[in-house]
Structures are given as structure tokens and as C-alpha cells.
N, C-alpha and C positions, 0 to 999 in steps of 0.2 A: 694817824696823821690828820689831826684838824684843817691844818692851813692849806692843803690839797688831796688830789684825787688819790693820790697814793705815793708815797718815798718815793725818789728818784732811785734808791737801789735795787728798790720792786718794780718797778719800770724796767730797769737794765736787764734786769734778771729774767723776767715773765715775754717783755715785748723786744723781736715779733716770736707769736706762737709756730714752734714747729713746725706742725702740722695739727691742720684741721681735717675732722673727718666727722661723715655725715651721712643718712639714713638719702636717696635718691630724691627724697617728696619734700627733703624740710631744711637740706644743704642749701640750695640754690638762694632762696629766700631769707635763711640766716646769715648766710655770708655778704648778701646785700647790707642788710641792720648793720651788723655787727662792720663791716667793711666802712660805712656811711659814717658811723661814729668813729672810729679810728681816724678816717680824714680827718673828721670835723677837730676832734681831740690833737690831731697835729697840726693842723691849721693854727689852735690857739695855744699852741705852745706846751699840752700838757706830753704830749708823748714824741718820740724824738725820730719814730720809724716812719714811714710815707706809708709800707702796706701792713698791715695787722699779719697778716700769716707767709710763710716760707713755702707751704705746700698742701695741696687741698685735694682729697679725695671726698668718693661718692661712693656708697657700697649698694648693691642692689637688693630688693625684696624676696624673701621667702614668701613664694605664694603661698596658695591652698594645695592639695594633691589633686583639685577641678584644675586648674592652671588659673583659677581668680585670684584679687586680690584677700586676704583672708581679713574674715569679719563676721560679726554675731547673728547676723543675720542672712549668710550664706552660710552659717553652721558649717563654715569649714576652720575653724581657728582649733590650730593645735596648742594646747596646754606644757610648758616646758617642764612643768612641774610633774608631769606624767611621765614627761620622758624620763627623765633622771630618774623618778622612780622607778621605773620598768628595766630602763637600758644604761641608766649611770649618767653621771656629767659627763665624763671621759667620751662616752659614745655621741652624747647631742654635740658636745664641742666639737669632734673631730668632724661628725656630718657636716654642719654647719659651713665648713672651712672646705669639706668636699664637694661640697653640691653642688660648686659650678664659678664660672670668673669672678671674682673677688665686686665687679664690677656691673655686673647683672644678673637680673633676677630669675628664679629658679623653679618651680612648684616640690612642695615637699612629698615626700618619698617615703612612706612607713618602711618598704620594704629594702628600702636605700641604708636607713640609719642601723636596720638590723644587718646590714652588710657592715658595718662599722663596726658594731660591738663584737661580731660575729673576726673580723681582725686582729682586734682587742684581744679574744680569747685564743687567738691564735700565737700574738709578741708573746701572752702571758704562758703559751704552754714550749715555750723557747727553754725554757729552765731545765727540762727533762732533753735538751737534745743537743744541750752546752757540752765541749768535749775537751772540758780544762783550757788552763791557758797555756795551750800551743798554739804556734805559729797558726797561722791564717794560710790556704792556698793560696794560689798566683792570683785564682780565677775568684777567689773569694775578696782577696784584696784589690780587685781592678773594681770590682761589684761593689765594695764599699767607699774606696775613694770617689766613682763616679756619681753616689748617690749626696757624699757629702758635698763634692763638689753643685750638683743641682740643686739640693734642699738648701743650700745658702746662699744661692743667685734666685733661685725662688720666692725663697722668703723674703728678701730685700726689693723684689719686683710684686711683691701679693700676690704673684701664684702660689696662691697656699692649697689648691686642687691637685696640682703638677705636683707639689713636693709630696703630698698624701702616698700621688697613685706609685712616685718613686720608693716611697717607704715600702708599700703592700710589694711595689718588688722582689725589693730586697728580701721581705721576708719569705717570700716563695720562692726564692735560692736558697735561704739557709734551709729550708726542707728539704732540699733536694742533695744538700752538703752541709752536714751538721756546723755549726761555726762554735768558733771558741768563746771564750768571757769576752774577751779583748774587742770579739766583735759586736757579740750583746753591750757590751758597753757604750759603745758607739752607735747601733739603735736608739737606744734608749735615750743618750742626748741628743740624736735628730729628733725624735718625737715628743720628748718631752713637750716643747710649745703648744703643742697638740692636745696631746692627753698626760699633760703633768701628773697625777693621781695615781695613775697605774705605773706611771713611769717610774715615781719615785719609791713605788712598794716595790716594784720590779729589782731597782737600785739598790736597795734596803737589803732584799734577799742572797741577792749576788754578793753582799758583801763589799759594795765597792763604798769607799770613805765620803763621807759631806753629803751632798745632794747633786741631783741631776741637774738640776733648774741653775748651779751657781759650778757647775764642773767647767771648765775651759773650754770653749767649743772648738771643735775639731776641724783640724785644716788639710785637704786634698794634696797628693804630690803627684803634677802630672806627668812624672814618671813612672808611678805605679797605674794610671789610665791607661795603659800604650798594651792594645789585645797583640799576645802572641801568637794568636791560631785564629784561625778562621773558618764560618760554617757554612761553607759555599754550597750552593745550588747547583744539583744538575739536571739538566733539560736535554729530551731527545726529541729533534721536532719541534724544538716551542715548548712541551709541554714539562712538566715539573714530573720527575722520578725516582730523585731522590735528595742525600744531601750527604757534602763530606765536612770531614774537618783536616784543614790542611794549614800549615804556618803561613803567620800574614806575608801577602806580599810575595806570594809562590809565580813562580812561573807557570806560562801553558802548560807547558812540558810536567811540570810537577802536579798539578791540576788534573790533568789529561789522564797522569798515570792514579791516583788515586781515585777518578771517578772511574775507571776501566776493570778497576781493582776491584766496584761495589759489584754485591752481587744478584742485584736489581736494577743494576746496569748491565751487568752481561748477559742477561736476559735478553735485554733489548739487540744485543748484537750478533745475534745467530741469526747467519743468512743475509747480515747486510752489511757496506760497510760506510764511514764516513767520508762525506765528501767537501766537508768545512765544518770547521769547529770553531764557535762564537765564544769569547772569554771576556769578560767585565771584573777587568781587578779586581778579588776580594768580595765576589759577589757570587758570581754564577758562573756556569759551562754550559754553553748550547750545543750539542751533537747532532748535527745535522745528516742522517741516513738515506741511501736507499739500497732497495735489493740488490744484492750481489750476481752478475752475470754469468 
């Protein structure tokens, strides 16, 4: 367009930007410039918006592993290029987004990022502990809805640390209770954002169709959230001795009789008996003892 700064349809289209986002040290001073010119360019008629951007982030610095700013002459500047060699994109990406609030800054962690990749090889070795596709437990699908439901309020809020450490969750229950396809499936679309790479070789293997990165993303039903049991605490004294699991929302009385029941509870009861019993819904039993006369 000669006879202006740009089409009025590229105007329409482009301004205002989204969202702007910015390194801590060089946001504040670019959004000045850039902010300065947009008045001035609306001032004289060429743009038709009052503010240049909808929404403005500031991400914080990756220090040194000293906790300095990193640079050539504190020889502490780590090389990205090394990483990915060593430990994969997949691993520096996902570090990156672990290291700490989206918002500030961090010192890097060799031994952090190998906590990453070390993850990594842990989603990838899911393959060998997939138990077809059968149904899901109760307790497998409260564990999965809960996690989709966080990793997608997370990620809409840049807690992109919170949705990590809910993934590594997740996968330290499917160790503990083998999960189906159905459930790997849906791993693998929470993390994709993460570490797309492994995610979509992962996909690939499993046989499931198209890619991960363009699959539908998946929606929580806060009816499958709602725990049926609970793992209550029992205390004699104050102090922690054991623990039960009783259905949510049990009465004293059903509480009382299953912590009575343990038998590292009964232990505790020879020779003495109680003389108030503390109850916190859904939480603990305080048995409160003394010697029997």
C-alpha cells in the first residue's frame, strides 16, 4: 500500500495485538516505544484502537546455577544447544516451564533438567504397563479428570509448573495401577504442549489416529471428581498412628469402628481407655487415652 502505513483490512485484522509478552529487562521499555507510537498513530488518524495491546505479560530470567544473572564473563551461561544434545528438546522444554512461576526468575538446575528427562523416560516406558482398552478404575478416573481439569485452568493462568508437577502425578498412580490406552491417551494430550516430540512418537506407537497436538482436547466431568472413600488419619494423643480408609462422609461411629478395627490401633488400647474422641470430617480421629483404673 503506497498511499499508507498499511490497508485498513491489515489494520482491522492485526490491531490491537492480543497479547504481548516480554523477557522482565526489555518488556517494560518496549512497551513504552511501541505504546508511544500507537497513541501517536491514533492521534493522527492512521489506527483506529486508543491502546496497541489487549494484554501484557513479563516472564522472568533463567539465572546461572550461582543464582547470578548468567553471562560470559561469570562463565556461568549454559549452552541450549548442549542440552538438547545431551537431554533432548523435549527435556529443556519441559524444564523450562518447570523451573518455577511463569513470572520469575529462577537459577538453573543441571540436576533439575535431569529430573525432566528422567520423567520422560518414565511416560515413555507406560507402553509396557498399558492393560488394553478396558475400562478405567473409579479411582483411576477421579485421578484423570482431576488432572484435566487443573492442567487446563493452569495452562490458561501460566501456571505451566502446577500443570507439570500434576502430570508427574498422574503418572506415579499409573505405576501404582496399570492404566488402559484410553488413559494413556489422555496423558499424552495433557502433555503434549510440553514435550510434543515424545508425545506424538508415543501417539504414533499406541496406534491412536492423527496427532496429538490437533486431537480434541479433553473435558473434565465433575462428576467423575466426587472421592468415594477416604484416607483418614488416626491419632492417639495428638499424635499420628495410623490411617484408614473409610467411605466419604462416614460418621464418628463408622470412623471410630474402623480405626478400633486397625491393628496398630489396638495396640494402643490395652490398659487404657478413651475418654473423648476428636473427629474432623473426612480428615482424621483423635483418640484421646488414659489408664484404665
Amino acid at each position: 500500500c503506497k498511499d499508507a502505513l498499511a490497508s485498513p483490512e491489515a489494520l482491522d485484522y492485526w490491531m490491537p495485538v492480543d497479547w504481548y509478552n516480554g523477557g522482565m529487562e526489555h518488556v517494560t521499555l518496549h512497551l513504552l516505544y511501541s505504546r508511544f507510537w500507537a497513541k501517536f498513530l491514533y492521534d493522527i488518524g492512521v489506527i483506529k484502537c486508543k491502546e496497541p495491546y489487549l494484554k501484557r505479560t513479563a516472564h522472568g530470567m533463567i539465572l546461572g546455577e550461582d543464582g547470578g544473572k548468567m553471562s560470559k564473563s561469570r562463565g556461568n551461561v549454559i549452552n541450549p544447544d548442549d542440552i538438547v544434545r545431551d537431554y533432548g528438546a523435549d527435556s529443556l522444554r519441559l524444564y523450562e516451564m518447570f523451573i518455577g512461576d511463569f513470572e520469575k526468575s529462577a537459577p538453573w538446575s543441571q540436576a533439575s533438567i535431569k529430573g525432566c528427562k528422567r520423567f520422560l523416560e518414565r511416560v515413555s516406558d507406560l507402553y509396557d504397563l498399558a492393560k488394553g482398552s478396558g475400562v478405567s478404575s473409579p479411582e483411576m478416573e477421579r485421578a484423570l479428570h482431576k488432572t484435566i481439569k487443573k492442567v487446563t485452568l493452569d495452562i490458561d493462568d501460566m501456571k505451566f509448573n502446577t500443570a507439570i508437577a500434576q502430570l508427574m502425578s498422574l503418572v506415579n498412580q499409573f505405576y501404582s495401577k496399570k492404566p488402559t490406552r484410553g488413559d494413556i491417551r489422555v496423558l499424552l494430550q495433557l502433555l503434549s504442549p510440553f514435550a510434543p516430540h515424545i508425545c506424538e512418537e508415543l501417539w504414533q506407537i499406541q496406534g491412536f489416529e492423527g496427532l496429538a497436538s490437533e486431537a480434541e482436547w479433553p473435558e473434565h466431568d465433575e462428576a467423575k471428581m466426587v472421592d468415594t472413600e477416604k484416607t483418614i488419619a488416626v491419632q492417639v494423643n495428638g499424635k499420628l498412628r495410623s490411617t484408614v480408609v473409610v467411605p466419604a462422609d462416614s460418621t464418628v461411629e463408622v470412623v471410630s469402628a474402623a480405626a478400633l478395627a486397625d491393628k496398630k490401633i489396638a495396640g494402643y488400647m490395652e490398659g487404657m481407655e478413651i475418654v473423648k474422641t476428636i473427629n474432623v470430617p473426612n480428615k482424621l480421629i483423635n483418640f484421646i487415652l488414659k489408664p484404665k483404673k
